[in-house]
C-alpha positions in Angstrom: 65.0 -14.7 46.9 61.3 -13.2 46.9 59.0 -15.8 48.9 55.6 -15.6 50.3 53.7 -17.5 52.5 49.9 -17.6 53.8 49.7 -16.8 57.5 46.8 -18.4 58.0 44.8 -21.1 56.5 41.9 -20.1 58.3 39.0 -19.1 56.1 37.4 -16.1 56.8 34.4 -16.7 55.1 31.5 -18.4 57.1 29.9 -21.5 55.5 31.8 -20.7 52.6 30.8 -24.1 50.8 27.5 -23.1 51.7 27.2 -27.2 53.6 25.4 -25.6 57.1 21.5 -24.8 57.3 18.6 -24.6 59.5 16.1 -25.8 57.2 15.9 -27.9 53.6 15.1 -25.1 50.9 11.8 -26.3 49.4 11.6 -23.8 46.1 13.1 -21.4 44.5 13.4 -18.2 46.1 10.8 -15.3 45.4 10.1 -11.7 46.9 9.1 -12.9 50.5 10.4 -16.1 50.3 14.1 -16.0 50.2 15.3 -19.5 50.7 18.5 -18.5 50.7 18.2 -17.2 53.9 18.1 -21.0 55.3 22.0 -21.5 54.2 23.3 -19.8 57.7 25.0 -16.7 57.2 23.7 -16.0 53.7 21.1 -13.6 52.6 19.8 -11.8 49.7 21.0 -7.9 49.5 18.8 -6.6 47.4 15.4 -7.8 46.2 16.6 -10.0 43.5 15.7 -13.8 44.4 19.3 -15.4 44.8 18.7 -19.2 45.9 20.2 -22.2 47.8 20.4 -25.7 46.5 20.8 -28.9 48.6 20.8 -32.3 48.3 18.5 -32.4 51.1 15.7 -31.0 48.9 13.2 -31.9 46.1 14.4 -31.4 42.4 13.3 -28.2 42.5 16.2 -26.8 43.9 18.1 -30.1 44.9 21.7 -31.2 44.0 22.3 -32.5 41.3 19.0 -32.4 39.8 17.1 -29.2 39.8 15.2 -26.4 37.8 18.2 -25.2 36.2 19.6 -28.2 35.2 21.9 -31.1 36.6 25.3 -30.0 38.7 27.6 -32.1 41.1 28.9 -29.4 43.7 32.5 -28.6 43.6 32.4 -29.9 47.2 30.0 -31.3 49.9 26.3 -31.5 49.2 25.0 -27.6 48.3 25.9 -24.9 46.2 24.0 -21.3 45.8 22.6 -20.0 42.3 22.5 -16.6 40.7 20.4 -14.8 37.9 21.2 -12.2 35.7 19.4 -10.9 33.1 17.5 -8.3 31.2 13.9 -8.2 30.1 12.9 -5.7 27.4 9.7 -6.6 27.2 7.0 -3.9 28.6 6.3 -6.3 31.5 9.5 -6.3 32.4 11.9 -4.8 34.8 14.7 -4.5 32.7 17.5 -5.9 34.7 17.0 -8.3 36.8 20.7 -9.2 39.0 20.7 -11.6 42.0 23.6 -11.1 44.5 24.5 -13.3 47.6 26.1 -11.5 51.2 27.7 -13.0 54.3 29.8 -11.3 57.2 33.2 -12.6 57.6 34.2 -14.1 60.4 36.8 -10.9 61.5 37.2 -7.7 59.9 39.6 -7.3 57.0 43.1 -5.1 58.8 44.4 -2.1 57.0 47.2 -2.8 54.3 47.0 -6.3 54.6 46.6 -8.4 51.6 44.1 -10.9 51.3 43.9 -13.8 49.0 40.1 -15.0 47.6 38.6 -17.4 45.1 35.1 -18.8 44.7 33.9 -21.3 42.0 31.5 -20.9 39.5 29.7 -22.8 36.5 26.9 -22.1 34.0 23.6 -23.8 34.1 22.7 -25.7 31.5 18.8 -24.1 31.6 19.3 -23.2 27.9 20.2 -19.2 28.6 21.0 -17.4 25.4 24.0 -15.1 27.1 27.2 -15.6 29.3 28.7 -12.8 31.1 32.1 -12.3 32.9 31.9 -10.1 35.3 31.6 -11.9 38.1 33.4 -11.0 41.4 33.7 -10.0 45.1 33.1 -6.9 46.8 34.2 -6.2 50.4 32.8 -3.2 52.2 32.8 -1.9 56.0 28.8 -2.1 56.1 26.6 -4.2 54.5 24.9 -3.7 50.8 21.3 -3.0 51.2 19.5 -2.2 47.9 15.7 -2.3 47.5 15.9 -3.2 43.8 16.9 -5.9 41.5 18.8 -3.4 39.8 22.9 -4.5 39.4 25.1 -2.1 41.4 26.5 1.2 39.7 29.5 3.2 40.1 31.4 0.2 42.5 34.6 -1.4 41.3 34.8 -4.7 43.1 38.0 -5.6 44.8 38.3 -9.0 42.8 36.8 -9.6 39.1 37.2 -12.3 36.8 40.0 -12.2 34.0 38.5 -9.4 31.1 36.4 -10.9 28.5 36.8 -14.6 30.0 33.1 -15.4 29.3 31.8 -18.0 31.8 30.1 -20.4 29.3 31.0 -23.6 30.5 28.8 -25.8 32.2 30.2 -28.7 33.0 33.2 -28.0 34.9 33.3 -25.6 37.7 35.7 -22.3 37.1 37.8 -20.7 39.8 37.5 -17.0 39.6 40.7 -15.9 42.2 43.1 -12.7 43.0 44.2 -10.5 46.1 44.2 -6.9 47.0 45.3 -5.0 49.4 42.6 -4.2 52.2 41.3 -0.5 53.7 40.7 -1.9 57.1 37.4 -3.0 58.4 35.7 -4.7 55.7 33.7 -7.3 57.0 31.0 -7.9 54.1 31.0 -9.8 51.3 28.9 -9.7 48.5 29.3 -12.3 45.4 27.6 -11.6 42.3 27.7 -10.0 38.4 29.8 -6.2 38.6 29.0 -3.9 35.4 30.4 -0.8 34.7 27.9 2.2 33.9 29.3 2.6 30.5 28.6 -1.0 29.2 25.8 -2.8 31.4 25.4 -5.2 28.6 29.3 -7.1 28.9 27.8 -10.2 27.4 28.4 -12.8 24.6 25.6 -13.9 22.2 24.8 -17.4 22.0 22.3 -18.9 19.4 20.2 -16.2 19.8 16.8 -16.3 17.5 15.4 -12.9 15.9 12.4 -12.3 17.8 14.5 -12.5 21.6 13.5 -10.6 24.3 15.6 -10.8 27.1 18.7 -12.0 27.6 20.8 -13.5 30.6 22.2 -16.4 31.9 21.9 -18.0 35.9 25.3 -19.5 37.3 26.1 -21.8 40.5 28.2 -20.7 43.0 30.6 -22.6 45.6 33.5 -22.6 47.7 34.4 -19.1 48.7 38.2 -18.8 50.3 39.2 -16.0 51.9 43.0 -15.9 53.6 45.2 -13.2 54.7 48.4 -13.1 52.6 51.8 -12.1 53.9 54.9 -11.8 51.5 57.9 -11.8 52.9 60.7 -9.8 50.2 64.2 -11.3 50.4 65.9 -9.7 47.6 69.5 -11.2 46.7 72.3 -8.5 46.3 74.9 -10.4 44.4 74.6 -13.0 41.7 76.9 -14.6 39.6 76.0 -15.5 36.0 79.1 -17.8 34.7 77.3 -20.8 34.3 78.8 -23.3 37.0 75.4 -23.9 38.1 75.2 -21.5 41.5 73.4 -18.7 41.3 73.9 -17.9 37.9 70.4 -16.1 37.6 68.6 -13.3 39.4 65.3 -15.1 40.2 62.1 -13.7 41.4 59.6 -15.0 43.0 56.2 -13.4 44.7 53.1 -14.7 45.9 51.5 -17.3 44.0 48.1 -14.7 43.5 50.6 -11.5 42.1 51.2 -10.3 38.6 54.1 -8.4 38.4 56.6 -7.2 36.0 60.7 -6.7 36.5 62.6 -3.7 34.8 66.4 -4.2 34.8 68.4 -0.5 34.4 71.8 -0.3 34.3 73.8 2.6 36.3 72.9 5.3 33.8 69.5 4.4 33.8 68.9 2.8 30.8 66.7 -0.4 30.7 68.6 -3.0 29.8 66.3 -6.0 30.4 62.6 -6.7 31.3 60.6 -9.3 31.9 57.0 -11.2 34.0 55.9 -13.9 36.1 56.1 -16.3 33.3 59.6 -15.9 33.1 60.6 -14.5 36.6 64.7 -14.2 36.3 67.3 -12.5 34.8 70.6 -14.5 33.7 72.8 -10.9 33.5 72.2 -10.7 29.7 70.4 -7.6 28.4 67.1 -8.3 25.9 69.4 -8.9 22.8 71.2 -11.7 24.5 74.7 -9.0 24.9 76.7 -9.9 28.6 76.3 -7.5 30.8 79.2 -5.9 32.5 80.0 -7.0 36.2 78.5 -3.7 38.3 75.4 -2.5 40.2 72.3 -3.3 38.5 68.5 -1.7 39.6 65.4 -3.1 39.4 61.9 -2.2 39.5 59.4 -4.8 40.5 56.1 -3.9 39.8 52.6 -5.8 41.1 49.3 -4.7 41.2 49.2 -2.9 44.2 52.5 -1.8 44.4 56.4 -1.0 43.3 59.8 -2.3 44.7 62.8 -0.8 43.7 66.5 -1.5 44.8 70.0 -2.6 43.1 71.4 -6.2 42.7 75.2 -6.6 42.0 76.0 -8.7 38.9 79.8 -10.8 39.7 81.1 -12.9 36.8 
């Protein structure tokens, strides 16, 4: 059988509920004034005015209550906010994109995989656009970028699910996947990842004629980040004639992989395929024919990569 397990629970991601400061934040944050900065291990990378909220403070930028509207944390007693949006009118900078960074704890080791997720919700300020590309990007030196400009040409390493639009504001969404690392990443950076092509990956909401700009500003808590090891056992011999023991060739990976199984038989000829969803083969191929005690191969395939090998099929 396929198994995985984490081999550490400890969370490389300092302050990751954002609960530790120095100081209450008192406003918003503004070019000079970035009150992020007060959540330890947390600053702005570029000169877009990401901001901290705490219970500690005023309704400006307290918790529940403040500017944007009303939010419990997903945890604890703070959460950090984020705006994105863009201004077409002449006073305007066009994009405006607010980003959070933090040094992890260790650096990330070469062709290890790591497991992530952070939470996220919409305000309820009364934004006219939700967006979905939301994620985390890891790199070996930190992001330093003297505009609010978003970030061109950089793929992060985990995205939310395509065209999930984060509209809800209620109830806080876990964005969440896993790759496989270069070696010596040791900065994060949370925040909205456009492609050149289509800057404007956005759904209209109720939007009135005359609108100007559009965007949206989300909450952000709870960032989790684990190194992953899987550990393959791959059974060599099952036997499908239904007395209850091991009458299926069952898969199983780490809980944060997609993958997708390809059954051939000797000659090469698929025979049988299947997903997560439905991670086993009971020796039948897709039409539902018995298969023929022999050698079987499969193909697993995941995200990063391929396993292939032969599984012997005794009836």
């Amino acid at each position: 059988m396929f198994s995985c397990e984490a081999k550490t629970q400890t969370n490389l991601v300092y302050n990751g509920d954002f609960e530790i400061y120095d100081t209450c934040p008192n406003t918003t944050s503004y070019p000079g004034n970035y009150q992020i900065e007060h959540c330890l291990g947390w600053y702005a990378p570029t000169y877009a005015t990401s901001d901290y909220y705490n219970s500690c403070a005023s309704s400006i930028v307290g918790v529940p209550l403040n500017n944007f509207g009303f939010q419990y944390p997903y945890s604890g007693n703070a959460y950090c906010g984020l705006l994105i949006q863009n201004c077409t009118q002449p006073s305007c900078n066009g994009w405006w994109v607010e980003y959070i960074q933090t040094k992890l704890l260790q650096p990330l080791n070469p062709g290890k995989t790591y497991s992530f997720s952070f939470k996220v919700v919409g305000s309820d300020y009364g934004f006219d656009y939700y967006f979905w590309k939301l994620g985390a990007y890891f790199t070996k030196s930190k992001i330093a970028n003297a505009t609010a400009k978003p970030f061109v040409n950089i793929t992060p390493q985990i995205l939310n699910s395509k065209n999930n639009y984060l509209i809800d504001t209620l109830n806080w969404i876990e964005i969440k996947g896993s790759f496989i690392a270069l070696g010596q990443e040791e900065y994060l950076t949370i925040g909205y990842f456009p492609d050149t092509l289509n800057l404007d990956t956005l759904r209209e909401y109720n939007v009135p004629n005359d609108i100007t700009n559009f965007g949206n500003y989300y909450f952000i808590d709870d960032l989790k980040l684990h190194e992953v090891e899987c550990e393959f056992k791959v059974p060599n011999v099952f036997t499908p004639n239904k007395d209850n023991i091991n009458d299926a060739f069952k898969i199983k990976l780490c809980d944060s992989l997609n993958y997708n199984i390809t059954i051939y038989n000797r000659w090469g000829i698929k025979i049988f395929e299947t997903n997560k969803a439905n991670n086993s083969w009971d020796g039948r191929t897709t039409s539902g024919e018995l298969c023929t005690d022999g050698n079987y191969f499969y193909v697993i395939e995941t995200e990063e990569k391929t396993f292939k090998g032969f599984v012997q099929l005794i009836r």
